[in-house]
C-alpha positions in Angstrom: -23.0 -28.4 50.3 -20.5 -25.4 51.4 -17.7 -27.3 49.9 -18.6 -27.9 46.7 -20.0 -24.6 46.5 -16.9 -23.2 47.4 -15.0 -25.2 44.7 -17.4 -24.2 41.9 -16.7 -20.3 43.0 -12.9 -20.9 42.7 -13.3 -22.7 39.8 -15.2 -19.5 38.2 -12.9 -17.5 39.1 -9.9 -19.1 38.3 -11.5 -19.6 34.8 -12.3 -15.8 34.3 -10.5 -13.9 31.4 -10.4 -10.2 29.9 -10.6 -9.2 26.3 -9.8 -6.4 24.6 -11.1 -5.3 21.4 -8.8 -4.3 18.1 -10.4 -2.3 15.0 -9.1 -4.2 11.3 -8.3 -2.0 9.0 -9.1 -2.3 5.4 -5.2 -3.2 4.3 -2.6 -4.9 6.3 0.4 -3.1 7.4 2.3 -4.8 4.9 0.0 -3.6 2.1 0.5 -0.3 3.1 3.8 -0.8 3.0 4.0 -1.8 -0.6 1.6 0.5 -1.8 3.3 3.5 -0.3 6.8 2.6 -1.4 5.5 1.8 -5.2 4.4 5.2 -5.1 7.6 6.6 -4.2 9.1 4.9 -6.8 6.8 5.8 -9.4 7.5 9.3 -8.7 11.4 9.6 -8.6 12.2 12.0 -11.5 9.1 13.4 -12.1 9.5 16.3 -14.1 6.9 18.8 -16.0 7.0 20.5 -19.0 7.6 23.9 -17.8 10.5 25.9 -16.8 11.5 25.7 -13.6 10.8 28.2 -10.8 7.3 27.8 -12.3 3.9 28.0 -9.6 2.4 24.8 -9.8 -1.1 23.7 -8.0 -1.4 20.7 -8.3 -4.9 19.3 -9.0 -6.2 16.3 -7.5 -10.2 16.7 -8.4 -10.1 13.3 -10.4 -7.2 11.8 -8.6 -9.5 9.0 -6.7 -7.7 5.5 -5.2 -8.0 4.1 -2.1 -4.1 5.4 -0.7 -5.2 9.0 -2.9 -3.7 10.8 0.4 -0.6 9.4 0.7 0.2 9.6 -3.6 -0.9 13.0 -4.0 1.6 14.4 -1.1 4.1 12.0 -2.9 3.4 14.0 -6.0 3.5 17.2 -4.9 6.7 16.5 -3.2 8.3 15.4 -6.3 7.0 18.4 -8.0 9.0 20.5 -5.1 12.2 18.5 -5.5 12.0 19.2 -9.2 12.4 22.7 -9.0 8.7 24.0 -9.4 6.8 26.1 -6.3 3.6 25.2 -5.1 0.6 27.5 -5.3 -1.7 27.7 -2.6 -4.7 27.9 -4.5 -5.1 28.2 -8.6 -5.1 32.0 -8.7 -1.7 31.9 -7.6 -0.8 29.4 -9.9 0.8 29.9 -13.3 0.6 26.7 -14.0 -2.0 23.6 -13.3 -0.8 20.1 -13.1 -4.2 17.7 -12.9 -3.3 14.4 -12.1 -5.2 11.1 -12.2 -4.4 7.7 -11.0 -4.2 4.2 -13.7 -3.3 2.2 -10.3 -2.8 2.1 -6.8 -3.2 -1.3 -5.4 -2.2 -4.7 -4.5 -1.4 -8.0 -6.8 -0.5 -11.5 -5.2 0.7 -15.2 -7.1 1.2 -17.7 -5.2 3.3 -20.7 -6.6 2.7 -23.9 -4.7 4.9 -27.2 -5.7 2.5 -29.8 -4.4 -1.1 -29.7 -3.5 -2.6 -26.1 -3.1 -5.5 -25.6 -0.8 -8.6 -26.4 -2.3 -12.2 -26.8 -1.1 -14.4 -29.6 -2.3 -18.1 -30.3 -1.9 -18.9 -33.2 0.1 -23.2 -33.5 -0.6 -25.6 -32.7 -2.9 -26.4 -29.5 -0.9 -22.7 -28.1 -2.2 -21.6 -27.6 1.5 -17.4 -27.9 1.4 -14.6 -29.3 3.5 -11.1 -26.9 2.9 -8.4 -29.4 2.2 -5.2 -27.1 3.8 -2.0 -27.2 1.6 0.4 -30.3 1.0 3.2 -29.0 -0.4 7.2 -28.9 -0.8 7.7 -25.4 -1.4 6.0 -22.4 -1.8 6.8 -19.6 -3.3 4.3 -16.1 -2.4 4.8 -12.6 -4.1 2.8 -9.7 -3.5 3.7 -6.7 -5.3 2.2 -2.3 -4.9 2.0 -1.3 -8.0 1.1 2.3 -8.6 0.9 4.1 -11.8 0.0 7.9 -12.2 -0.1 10.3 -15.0 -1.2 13.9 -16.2 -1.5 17.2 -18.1 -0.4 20.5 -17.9 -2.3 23.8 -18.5 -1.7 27.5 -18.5 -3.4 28.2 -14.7 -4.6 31.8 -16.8 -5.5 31.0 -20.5 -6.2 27.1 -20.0 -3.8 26.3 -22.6 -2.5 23.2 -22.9 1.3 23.0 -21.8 2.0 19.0 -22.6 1.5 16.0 -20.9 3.0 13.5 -18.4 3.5 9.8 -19.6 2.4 7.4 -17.0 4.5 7.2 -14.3 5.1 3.0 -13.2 6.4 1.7 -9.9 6.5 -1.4 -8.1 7.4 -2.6 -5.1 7.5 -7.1 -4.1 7.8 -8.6 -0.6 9.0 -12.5 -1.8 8.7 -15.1 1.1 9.2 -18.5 1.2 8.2 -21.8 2.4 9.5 -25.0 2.7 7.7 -28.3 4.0 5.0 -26.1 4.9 7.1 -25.2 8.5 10.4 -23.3 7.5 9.9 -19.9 6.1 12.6 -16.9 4.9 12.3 -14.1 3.0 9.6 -11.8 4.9 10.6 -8.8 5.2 10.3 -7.0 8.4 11.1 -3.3 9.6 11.2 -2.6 12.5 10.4 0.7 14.2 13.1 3.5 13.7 14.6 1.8 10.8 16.0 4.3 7.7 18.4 4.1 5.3 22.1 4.5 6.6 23.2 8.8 6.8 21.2 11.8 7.9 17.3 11.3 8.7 16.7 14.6 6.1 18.1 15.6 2.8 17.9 18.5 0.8 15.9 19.4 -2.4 
């Protein structure tokens, strides 16, 4: 009885694990990734229709989008390296610039040469089987797209100064697969990476 008590203890224990628990954001790393760096892209060479050396505030009441953090400090960097201050608040502004966001999210094709994934009923209840992917090559592209725009008013009489076209960028991630097992063309950066030079630059 002791023996094969023993063995069942040992057993137990041997089979005992530890877990840890991970929070899931609602966008990948990656998609961060693309949506941030469309929105850098949409706002290289933003200018306004003021002179420079103008106070700008820079209003972001009816800028709503789920990375509307991340763009707005994008804009009002641009708005610094184009030559126009930042007010604190709109009494020390002499100019407003209210922004709103077209897009700021994610789009995905997927080109399969072969036979996608598909799921197919199986009864008359409609409960499916998934049928995974039988394919040659794939091709997968998912592209940040952001697109902004704008007007400009007199921060003191309301008048209106002009307007900002929409501002477009994009940013793709291609990968590849072949024969469902060999894959290229991920990117990946790694932490620490930058371009080549200086970690800062100047306005």
């Amino acid at each position: 009885m002791r023996a094969p008590l023993a063995i069942g203890l040992m057993a137990l224990t041997l089979a005992a694990c530890a877990s840890t628990t991970e929070t899931n954001p609602g966008r990948t790393a990656t998609e961060q990734l693309l949506v941030a760096r469309a929105t850098d892209a949409a706002v290289d060479g933003l200018r306004l229709p003021v002179p420079p050396g103008t106070r700008v505030f820079v209003d972001d009441t009816y800028f709503r989008a789920e990375s509307a953090p991340y763009a707005v400090s994008a804009i009002r960097g641009a708005v610094l390296q184009a030559g126009y201050p930042l007010a604190r608040t709109r009494d020390d502004a002499d100019a407003i610039f209210e922004i709103r966001a077209g897009a700021l999210s994610l789009e995905q094709m997927r080109r399969v040469f072969g036979i996608p994934a598909v799921r197919l009923p199986i009864n008359d209840t409609f409960n499916v089987v998934s049928v995974p992917e039988l394919s040659v090559y794939s091709r997968r592209d998912r592209v940040g797209v952001a697109e902004f725009s704008g007007f400009v008013y007199d921060a003191k009489t309301g008048q209106a100064l002009g307007a900002i076209v929409p501002m477009t960028g994009q940013f793709r991630i291609r990968s590849h697969q072949m024969l469902m097992i060999f894959a290229w063309g991920q990117q990946r950066l790694d932490p620490g990476d930058r371009e080549p030079g200086d970690s800062w630059f100047q306005f």
